[in-house]
N, C-alpha and C positions, 0 to 999 in steps of 0.2 A: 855501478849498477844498483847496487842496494840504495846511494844517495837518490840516484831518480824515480826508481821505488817511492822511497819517501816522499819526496817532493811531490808523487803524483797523488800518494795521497791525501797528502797536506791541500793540495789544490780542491782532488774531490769532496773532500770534508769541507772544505769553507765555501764549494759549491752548492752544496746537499743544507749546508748550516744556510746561506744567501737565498738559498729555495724555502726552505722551512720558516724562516724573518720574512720573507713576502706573504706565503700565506698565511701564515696565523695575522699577520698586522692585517691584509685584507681581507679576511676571515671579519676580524674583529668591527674594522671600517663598515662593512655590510651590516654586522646583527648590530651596529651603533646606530646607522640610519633606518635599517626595518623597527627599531623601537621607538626611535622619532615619527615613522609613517604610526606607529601604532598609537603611540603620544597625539598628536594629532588629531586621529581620528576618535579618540576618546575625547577632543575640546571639541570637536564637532557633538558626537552624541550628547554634548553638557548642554555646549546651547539649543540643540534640536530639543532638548528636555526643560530647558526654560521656556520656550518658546508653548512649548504643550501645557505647563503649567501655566502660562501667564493667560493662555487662551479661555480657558473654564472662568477664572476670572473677569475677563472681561467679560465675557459672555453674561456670565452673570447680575455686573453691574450694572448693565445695558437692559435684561430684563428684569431687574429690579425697577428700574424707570419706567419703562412701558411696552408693553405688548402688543409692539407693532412688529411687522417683517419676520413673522415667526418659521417662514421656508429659509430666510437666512442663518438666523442662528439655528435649527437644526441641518441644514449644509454643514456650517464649523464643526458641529460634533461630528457629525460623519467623516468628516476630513480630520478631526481629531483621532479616532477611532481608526482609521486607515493608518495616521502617521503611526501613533503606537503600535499598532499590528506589525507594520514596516520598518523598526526598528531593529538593527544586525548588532547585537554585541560581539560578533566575533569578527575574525580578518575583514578587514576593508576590501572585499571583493568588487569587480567592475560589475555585477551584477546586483550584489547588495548594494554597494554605494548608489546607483544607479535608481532604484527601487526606494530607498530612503528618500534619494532627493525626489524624486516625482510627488511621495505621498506629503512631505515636507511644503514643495511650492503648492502645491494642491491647500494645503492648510492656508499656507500666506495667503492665497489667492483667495479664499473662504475670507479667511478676516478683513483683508484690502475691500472686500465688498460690504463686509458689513461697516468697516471704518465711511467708505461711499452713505451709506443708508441714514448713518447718525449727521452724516453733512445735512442730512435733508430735515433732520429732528432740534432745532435749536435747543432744546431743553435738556438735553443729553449730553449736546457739546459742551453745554457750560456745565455740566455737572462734574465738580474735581476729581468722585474716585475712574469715572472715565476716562478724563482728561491725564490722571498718572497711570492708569492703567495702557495708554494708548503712548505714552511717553515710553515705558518700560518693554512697549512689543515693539517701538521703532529701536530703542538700544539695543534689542534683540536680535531684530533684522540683520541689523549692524556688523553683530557680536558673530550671527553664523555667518556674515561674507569674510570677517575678516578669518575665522575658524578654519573656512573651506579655504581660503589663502593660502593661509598656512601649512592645511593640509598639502595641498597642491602642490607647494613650494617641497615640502618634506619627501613627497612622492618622487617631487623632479631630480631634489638630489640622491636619491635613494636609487632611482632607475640610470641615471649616469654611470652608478659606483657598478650596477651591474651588468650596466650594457658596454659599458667599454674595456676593451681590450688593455691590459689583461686581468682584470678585474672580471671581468666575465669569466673567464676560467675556471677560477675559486666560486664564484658566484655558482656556475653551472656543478661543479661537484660537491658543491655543499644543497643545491636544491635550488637557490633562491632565484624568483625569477621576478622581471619588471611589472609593475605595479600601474592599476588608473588611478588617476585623480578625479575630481568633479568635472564634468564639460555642461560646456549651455546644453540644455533642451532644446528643440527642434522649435523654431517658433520664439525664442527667447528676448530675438532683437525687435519683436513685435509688441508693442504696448499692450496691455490687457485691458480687454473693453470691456466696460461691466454695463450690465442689463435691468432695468428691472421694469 
């Protein structure tokens, strides 16, 4: 009697200890990948902040040449002004994320138009601080698609660890819960036609 006794606890205990190893490791698994979505979204706000930086720049190189298309370059600043306003240093929310990116393409689509404007200016094209200046906002472009990639990516595996069973469990008693990524805007797969 006493031997089963034992035995029973023996079993319980390596049941309770088999419990305790799964959640702390999937405990651990989760806050590994919510620092990767947070990693991430920090290579997002670096490039969203190169790209602000490099914009006053060009801007300025452009009216340094000549004081044409002046409803343009005050669009860019206002779209400059917008993205900076629109900037979330905290949790990558579907809300904030959402809100950044709008005021973000909003700026692209500002400078796409003035990059349109200096086609129409030969004297500017050839002018070199343009010419790296317009170099440095396409590796930018770049730089936030592959950012938002990866954020994506971080998010995906991040929402797996907590959506699936039984990782959800731990996930749901510790808080955590699935996460957005970046999606197109409404309109995305539509070329943007610029005006003037």
């Amino acid at each position: 009697m006493q031997k089963k006794k034992t035995t029973g606890l023996i079993i319980a205990g390596a049941v309770i200890l088999l419990l305790v190893i799964f959640v702390v490791s999937t405990y651990n698994s989760i806050v590994k990948k919510d620092e990767k979505v947070k990693q991430q979204w920090s290579e997002v706000q670096s490039t969203y902040q190169r790209r602000l930086d490099l914009v006053p720049n060009l801007v300025n190189t452009v009216k340094g040449v000549s004081e044409f298309e002046k409803g343009v370059l005050e669009e860019i600043a206002e779209a400059r002004g917008k993205a900076l306003s629109a900037r979330t240093d905290g949790e990558p929310t579907a809300d904030n994320v959402n809100a950044e990116q709008q005021a973000q393409d909003n700026l692209a689509n500002a400078t796409n138009r003035l990059i349109v404007v200096v086609e129409k200016y030969p004297t500017l094209k050839g002018t070199a601080a343009y010419a790296g200046l317009q170099t440095q906002l396409e590796g930018t472009e770049r730089r936030i698609k592959v950012a938002r990639n990866d954020f994506n990516a971080a998010v995906a595996d991040y929402n797996k660890q907590v959506r699936n069973f039984p990782g959800n469990l731990v996930a749901g008693i510790f808080g955590y819960k699935a996460k957005n990524g970046f999606q197109a805007v409404e309109g995305a797969d539509q070329s943007v036609e610029i005006k003037f």
